[in-house]
Each structure stands twice: as C-alpha cells, then as structure tokens.
N, CA, C and O atoms as CSV, one atom per row, in Angstrom:
chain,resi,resn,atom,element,x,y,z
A,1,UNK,N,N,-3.188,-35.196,5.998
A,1,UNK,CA,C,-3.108,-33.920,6.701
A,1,UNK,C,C,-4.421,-33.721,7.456
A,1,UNK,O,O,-5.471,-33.911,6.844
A,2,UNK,N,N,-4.453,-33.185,9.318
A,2,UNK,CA,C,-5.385,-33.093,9.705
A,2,UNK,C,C,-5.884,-31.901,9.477
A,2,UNK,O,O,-4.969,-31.124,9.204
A,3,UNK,N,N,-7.343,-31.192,9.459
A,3,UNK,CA,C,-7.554,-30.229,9.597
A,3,UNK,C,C,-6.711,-29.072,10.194
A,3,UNK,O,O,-6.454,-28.131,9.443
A,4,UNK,N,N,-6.450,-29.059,10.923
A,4,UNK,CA,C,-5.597,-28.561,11.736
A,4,UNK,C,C,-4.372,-28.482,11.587
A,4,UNK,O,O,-3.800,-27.678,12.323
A,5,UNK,N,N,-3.673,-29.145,10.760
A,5,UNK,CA,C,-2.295,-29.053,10.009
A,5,UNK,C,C,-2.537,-28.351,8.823
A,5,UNK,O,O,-1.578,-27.720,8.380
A,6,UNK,N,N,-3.947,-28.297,7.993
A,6,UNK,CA,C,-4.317,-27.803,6.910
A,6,UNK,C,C,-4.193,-26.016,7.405
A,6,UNK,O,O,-3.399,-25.127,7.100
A,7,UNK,N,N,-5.050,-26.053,8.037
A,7,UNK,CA,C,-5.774,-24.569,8.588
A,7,UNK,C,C,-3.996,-23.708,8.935
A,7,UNK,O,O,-3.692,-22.599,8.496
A,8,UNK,N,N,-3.123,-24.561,9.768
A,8,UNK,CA,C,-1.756,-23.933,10.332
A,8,UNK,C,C,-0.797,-23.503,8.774
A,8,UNK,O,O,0.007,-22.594,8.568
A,9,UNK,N,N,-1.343,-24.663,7.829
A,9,UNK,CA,C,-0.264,-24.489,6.240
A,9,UNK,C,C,-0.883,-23.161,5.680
A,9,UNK,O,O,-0.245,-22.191,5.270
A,10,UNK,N,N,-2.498,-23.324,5.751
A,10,UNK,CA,C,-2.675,-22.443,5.205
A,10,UNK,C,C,-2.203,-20.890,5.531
A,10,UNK,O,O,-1.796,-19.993,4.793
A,11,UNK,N,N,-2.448,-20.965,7.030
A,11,UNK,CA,C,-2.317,-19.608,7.379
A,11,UNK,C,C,-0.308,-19.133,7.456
A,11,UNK,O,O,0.339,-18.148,7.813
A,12,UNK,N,N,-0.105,-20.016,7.092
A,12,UNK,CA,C,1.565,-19.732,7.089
A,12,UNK,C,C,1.673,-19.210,5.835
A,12,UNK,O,O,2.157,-18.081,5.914
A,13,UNK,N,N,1.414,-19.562,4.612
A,13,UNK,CA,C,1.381,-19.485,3.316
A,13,UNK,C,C,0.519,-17.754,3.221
A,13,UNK,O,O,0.878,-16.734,2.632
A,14,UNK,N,N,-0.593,-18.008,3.999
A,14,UNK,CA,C,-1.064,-16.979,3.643
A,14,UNK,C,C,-0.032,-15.152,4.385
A,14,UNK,O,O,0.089,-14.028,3.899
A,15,UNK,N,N,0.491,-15.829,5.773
A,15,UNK,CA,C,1.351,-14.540,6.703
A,15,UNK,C,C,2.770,-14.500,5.229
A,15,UNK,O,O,3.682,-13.698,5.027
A,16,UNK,N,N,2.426,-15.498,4.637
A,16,UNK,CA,C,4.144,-15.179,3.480
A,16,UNK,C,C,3.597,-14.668,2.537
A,16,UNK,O,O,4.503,-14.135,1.898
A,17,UNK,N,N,1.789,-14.335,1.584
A,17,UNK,CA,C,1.933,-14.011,0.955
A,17,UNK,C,C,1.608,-12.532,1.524
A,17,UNK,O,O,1.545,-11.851,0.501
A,18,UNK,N,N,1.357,-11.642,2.691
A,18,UNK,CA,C,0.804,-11.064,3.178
A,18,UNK,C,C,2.770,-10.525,2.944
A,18,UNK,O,O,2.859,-9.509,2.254
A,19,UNK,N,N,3.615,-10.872,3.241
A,19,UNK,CA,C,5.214,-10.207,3.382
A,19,UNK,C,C,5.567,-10.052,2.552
A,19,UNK,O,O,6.518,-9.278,2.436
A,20,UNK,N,N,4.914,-10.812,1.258
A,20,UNK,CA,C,5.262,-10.227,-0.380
A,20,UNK,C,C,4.535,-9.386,-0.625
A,20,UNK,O,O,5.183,-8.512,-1.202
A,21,UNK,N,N,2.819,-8.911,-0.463
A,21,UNK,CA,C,2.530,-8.255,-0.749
A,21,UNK,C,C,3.221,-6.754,-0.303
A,21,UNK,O,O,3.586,-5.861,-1.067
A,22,UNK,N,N,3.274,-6.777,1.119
A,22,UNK,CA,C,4.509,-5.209,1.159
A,22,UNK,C,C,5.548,-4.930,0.651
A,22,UNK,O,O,5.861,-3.753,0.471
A,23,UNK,N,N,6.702,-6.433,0.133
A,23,UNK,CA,C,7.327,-5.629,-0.761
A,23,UNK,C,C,6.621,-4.981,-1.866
A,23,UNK,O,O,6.649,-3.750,-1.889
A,24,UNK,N,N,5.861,-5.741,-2.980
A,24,UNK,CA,C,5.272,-5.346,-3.990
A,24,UNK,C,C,4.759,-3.906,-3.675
A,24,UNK,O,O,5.373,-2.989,-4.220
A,25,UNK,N,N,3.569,-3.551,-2.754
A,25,UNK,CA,C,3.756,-2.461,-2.218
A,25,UNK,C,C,4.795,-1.167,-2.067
A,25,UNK,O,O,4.577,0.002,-2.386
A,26,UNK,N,N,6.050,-1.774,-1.451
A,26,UNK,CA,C,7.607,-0.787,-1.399
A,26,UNK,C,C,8.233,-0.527,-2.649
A,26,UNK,O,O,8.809,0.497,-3.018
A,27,UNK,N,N,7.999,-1.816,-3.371
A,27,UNK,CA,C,8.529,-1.740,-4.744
A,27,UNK,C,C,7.440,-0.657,-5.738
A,27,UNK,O,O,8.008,0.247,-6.352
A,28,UNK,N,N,6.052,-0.769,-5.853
A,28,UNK,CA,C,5.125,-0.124,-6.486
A,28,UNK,C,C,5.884,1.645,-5.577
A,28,UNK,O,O,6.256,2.482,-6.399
A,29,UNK,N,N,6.019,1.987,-4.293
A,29,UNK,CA,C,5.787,3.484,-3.949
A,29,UNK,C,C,7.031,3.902,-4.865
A,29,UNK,O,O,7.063,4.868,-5.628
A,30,UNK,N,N,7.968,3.048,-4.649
A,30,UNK,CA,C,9.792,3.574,-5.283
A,30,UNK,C,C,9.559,3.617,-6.877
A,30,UNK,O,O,10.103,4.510,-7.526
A,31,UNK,N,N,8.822,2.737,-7.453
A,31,UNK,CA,C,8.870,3.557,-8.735
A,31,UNK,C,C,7.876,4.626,-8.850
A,31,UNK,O,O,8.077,5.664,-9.480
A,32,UNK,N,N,6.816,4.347,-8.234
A,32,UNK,CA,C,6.040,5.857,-8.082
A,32,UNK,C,C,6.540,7.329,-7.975
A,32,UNK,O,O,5.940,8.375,-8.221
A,33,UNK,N,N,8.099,7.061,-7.441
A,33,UNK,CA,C,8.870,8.346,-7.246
A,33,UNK,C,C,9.376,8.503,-8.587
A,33,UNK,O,O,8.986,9.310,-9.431
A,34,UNK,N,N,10.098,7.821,-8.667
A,34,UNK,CA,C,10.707,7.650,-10.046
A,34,UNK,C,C,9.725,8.316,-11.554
A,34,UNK,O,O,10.244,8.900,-12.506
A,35,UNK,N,N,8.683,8.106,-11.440
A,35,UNK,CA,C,7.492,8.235,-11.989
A,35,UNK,C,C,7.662,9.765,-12.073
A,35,UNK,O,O,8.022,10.365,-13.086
A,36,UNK,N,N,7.350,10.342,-10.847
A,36,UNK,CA,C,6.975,11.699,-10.742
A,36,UNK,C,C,7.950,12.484,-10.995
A,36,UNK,O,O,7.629,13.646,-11.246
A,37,UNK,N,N,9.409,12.140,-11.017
A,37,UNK,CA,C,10.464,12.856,-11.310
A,37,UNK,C,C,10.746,12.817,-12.713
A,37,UNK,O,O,11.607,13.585,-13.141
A,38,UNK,N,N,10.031,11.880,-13.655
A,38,UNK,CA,C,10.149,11.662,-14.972
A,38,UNK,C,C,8.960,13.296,-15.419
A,38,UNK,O,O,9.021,14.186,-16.267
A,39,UNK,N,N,7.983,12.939,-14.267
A,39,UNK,CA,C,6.679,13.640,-15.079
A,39,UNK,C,C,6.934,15.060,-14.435
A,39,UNK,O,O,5.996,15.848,-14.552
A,40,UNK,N,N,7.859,15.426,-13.891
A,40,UNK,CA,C,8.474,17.014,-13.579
A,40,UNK,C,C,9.399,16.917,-14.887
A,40,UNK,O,O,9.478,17.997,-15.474
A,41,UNK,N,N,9.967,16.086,-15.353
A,41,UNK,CA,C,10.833,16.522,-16.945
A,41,UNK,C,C,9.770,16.784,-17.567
A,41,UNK,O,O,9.393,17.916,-17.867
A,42,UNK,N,N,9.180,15.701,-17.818
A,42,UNK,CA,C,8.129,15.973,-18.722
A,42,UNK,C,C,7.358,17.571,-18.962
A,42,UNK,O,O,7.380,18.277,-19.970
A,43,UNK,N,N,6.675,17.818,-17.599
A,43,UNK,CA,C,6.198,18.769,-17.604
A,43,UNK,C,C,6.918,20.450,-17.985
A,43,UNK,O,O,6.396,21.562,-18.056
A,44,UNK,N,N,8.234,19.996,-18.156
A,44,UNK,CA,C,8.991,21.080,-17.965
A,44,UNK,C,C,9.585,21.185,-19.639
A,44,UNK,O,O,9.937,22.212,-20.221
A,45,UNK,N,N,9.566,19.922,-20.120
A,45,UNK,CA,C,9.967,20.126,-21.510
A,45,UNK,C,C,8.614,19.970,-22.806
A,45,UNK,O,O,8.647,19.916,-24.035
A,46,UNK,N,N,7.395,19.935,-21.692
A,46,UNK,CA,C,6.165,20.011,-22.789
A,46,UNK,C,C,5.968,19.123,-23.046
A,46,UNK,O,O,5.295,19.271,-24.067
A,47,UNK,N,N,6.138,17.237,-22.705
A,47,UNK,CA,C,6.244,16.661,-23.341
A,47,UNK,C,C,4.929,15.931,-23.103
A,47,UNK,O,O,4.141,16.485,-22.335
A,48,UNK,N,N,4.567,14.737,-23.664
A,48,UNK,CA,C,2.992,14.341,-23.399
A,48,UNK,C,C,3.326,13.331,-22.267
A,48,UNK,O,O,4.478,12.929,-22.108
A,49,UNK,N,N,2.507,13.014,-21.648
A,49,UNK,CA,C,2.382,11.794,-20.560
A,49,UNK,C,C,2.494,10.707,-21.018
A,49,UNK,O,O,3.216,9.800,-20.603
A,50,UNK,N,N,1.491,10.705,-22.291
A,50,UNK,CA,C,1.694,8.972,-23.026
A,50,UNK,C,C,2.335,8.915,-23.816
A,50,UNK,O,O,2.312,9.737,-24.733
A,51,UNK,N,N,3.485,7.514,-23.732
A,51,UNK,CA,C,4.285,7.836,-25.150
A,51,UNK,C,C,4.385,5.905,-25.388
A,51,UNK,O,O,5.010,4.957,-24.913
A,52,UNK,N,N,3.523,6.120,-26.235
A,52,UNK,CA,C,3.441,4.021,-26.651
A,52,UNK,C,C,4.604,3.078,-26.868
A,52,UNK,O,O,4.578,1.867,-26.648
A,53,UNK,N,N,6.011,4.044,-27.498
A,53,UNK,CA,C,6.399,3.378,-27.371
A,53,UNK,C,C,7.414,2.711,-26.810
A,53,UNK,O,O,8.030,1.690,-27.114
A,54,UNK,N,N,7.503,3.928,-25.430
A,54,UNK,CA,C,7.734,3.770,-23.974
A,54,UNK,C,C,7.239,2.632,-23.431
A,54,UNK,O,O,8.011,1.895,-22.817
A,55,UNK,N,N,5.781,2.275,-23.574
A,55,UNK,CA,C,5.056,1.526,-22.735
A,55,UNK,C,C,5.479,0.285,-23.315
A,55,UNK,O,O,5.734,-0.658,-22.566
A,56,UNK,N,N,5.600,0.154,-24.746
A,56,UNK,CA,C,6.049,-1.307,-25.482
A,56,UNK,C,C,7.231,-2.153,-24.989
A,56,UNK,O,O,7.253,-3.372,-24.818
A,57,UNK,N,N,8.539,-0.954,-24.730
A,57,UNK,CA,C,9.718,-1.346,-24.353
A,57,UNK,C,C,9.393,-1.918,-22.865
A,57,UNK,O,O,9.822,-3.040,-22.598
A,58,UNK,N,N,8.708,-1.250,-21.954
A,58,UNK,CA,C,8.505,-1.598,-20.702
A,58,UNK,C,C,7.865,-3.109,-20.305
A,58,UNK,O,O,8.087,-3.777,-19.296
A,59,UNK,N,N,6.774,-3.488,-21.744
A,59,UNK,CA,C,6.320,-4.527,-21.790
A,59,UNK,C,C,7.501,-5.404,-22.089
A,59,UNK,O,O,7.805,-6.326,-21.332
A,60,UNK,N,N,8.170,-5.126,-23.183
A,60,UNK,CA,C,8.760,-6.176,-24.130
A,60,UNK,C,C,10.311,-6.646,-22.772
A,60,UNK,O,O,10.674,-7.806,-22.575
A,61,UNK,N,N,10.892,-5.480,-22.107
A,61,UNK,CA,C,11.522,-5.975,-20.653
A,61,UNK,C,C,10.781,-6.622,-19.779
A,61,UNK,O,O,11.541,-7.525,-19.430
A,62,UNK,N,N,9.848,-6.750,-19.225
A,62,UNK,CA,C,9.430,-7.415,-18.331
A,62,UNK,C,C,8.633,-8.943,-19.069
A,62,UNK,O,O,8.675,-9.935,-18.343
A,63,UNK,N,N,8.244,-9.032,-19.847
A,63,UNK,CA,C,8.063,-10.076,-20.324
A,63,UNK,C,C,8.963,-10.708,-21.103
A,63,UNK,O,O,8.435,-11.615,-21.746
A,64,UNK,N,N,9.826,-10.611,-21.245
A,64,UNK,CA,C,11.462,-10.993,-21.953
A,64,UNK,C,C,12.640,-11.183,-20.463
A,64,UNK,O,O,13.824,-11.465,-20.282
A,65,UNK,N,N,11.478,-10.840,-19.672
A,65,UNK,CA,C,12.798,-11.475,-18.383
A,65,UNK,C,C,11.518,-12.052,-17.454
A,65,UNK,O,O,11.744,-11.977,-16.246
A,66,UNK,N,N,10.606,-12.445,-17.712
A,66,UNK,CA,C,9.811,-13.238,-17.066
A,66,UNK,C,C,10.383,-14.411,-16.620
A,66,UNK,O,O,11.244,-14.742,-17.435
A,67,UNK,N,N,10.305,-15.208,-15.691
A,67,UNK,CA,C,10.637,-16.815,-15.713
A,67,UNK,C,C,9.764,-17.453,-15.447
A,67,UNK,O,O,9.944,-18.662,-15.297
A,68,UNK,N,N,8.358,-16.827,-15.270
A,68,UNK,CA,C,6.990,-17.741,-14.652
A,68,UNK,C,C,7.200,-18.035,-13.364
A,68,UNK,O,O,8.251,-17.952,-12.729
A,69,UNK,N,N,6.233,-18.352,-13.044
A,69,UNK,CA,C,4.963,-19.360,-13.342
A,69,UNK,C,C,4.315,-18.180,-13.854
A,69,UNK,O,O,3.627,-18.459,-14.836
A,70,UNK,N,N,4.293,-17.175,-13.596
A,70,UNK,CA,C,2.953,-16.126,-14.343
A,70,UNK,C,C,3.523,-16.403,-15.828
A,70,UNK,O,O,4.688,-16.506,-16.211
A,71,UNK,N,N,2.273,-16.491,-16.552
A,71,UNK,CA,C,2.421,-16.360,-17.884
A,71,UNK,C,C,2.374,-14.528,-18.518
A,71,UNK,O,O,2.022,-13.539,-17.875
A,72,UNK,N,N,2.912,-14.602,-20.111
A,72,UNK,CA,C,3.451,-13.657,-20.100
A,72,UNK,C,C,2.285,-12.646,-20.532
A,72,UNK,O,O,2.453,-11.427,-20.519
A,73,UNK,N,N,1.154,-13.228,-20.893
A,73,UNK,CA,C,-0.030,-12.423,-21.269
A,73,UNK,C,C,-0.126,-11.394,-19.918
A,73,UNK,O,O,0.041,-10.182,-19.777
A,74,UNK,N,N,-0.521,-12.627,-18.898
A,74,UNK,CA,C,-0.676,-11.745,-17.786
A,74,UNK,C,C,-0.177,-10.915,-17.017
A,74,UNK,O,O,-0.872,-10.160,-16.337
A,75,UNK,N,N,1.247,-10.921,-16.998
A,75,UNK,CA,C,2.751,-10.142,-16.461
A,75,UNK,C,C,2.036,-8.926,-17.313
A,75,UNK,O,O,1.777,-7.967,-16.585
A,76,UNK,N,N,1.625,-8.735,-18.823
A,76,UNK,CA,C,1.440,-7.527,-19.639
A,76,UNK,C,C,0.279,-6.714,-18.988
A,76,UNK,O,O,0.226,-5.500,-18.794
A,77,UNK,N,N,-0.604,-7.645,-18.708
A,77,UNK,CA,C,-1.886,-7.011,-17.759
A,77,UNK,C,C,-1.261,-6.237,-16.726
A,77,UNK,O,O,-1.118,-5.027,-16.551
A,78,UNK,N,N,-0.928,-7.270,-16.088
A,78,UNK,CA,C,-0.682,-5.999,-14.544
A,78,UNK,C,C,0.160,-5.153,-15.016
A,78,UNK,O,O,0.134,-4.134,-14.326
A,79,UNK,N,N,1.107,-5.069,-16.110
A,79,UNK,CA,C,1.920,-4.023,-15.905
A,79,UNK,C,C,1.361,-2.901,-16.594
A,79,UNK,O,O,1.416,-1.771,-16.108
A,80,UNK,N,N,0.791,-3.162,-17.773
A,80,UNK,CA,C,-0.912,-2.356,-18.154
A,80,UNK,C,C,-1.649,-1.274,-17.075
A,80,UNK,O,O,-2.085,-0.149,-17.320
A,81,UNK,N,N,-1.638,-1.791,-16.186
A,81,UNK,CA,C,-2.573,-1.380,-14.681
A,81,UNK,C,C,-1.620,-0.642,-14.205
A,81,UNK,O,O,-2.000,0.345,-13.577
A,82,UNK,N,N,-0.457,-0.811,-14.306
A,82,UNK,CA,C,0.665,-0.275,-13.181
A,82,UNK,C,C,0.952,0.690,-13.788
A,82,UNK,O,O,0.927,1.745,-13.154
A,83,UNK,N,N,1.335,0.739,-15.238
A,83,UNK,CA,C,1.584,1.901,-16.321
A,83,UNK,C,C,0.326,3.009,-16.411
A,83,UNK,O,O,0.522,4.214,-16.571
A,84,UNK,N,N,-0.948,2.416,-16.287
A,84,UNK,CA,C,-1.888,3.403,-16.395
A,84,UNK,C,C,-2.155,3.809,-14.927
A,84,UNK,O,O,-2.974,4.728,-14.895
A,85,UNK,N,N,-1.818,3.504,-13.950
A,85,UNK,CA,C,-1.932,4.321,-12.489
A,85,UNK,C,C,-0.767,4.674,-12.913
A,85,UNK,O,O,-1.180,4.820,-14.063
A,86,UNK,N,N,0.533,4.992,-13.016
A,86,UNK,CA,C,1.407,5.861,-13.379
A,86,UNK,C,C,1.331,6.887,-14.019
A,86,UNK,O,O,1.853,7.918,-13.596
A,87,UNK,N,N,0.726,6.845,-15.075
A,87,UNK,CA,C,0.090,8.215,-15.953
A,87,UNK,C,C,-1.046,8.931,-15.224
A,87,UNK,O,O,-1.207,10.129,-15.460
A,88,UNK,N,N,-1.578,8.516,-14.651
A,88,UNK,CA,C,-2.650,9.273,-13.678
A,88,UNK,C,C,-2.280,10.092,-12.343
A,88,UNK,O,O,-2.963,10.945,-11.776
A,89,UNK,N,N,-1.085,9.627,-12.018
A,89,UNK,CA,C,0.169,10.193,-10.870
A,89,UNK,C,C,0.827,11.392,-11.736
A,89,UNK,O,O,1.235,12.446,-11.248
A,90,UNK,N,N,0.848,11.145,-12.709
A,90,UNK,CA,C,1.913,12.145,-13.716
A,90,UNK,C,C,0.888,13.376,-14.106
A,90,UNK,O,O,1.220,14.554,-14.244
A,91,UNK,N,N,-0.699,12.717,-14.280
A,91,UNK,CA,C,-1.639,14.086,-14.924
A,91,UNK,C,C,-1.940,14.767,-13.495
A,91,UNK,O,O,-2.204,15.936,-13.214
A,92,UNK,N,N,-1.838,13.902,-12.891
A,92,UNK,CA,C,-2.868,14.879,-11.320
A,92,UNK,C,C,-1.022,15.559,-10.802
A,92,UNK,O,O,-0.855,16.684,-10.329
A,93,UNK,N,N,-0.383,14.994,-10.943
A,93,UNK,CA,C,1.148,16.210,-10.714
A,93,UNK,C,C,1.100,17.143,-11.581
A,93,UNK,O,O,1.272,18.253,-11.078
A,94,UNK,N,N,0.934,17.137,-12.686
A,94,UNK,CA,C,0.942,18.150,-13.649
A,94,UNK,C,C,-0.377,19.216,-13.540
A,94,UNK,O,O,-0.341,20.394,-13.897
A,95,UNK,N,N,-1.302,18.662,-13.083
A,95,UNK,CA,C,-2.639,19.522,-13.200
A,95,UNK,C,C,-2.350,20.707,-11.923
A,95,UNK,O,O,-2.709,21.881,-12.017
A,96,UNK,N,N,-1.737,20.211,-10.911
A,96,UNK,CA,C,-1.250,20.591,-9.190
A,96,UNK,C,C,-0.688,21.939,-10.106
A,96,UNK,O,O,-1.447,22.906,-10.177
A,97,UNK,N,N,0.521,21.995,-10.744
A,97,UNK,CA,C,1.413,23.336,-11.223
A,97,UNK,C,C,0.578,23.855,-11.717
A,97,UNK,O,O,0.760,24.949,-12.250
C-alpha cells in the first residue's frame, strides 16, 4: 500500500466512523427523552433518581446481548457514563420545578 492509498483508507474509515458517531449521538438524544419522561414520573410520584437495581438490569441487558468485539467489562463502562449523565438530566429537570 502506497502512502497515498494509506492516507485515502484512512480517511474513508475515518468519514465512516464520523457517520456512526451521529447515529450514536441520535441514538444517545432519543433516549435522553425517554429519560426525562421517566424523571417527570419520577418526580411526580416522589420517587428517587437512583435506583441500583434499575441500573443492574440495564447492565445485565446490554451485556447479555453484546456480540463484541467490545468486551463486556467495557460495554459496562460506557453504559456507567451514559446512566450517570442520565441521572444528572433527571436532577437538573427536577431541580427546574
């Protein structure tokens, strides 16, 4: 491969991971809604923001339908990250009322 066939792969690879990242993006805003319509129940029936073992089931689905290549430690991380910016969407909605 010449330079120049390298530099063209790369940047192809890179414009495809640049078209996944916006779904991931579209996909992250749509449950973000979803999110906030949970945390208007919530807020309305008193209930707490964190509930563990909400977050377990959420783990134990997404890493129970993993197929890799990500391993499943790490699938738990990001969704870790994704679950705790979710609760922070839910306190700053709730703090707003």
């Amino acid at each position: 491969m010449t330079p120049d066939e390298a530099q063209d792969a790369l940047d192809a690879l890179r414009a495809e991971i640049d078209k996944v990242d916006r779904k991931i993006l579209d996909l992250l805003n749509q449950r973000t809604i979803v999110v906030q319509q949970i945390g208007k129940i919530k807020q309305t029936m008193a209930m707490p923001i964190y509930e563990p073992k909400r977050e377990e089931e959420v783990f134990s689905n997404v890493m129970d339908n993993n197929g890799g290549p990500l391993p499943n430690d790490s699938v738990k991380r990001l969704f870790e990250r994704i679950i705790d910016e979710m609760r922070t969407v839910q306190k700053v909605q709730m703090e707003r009322k």
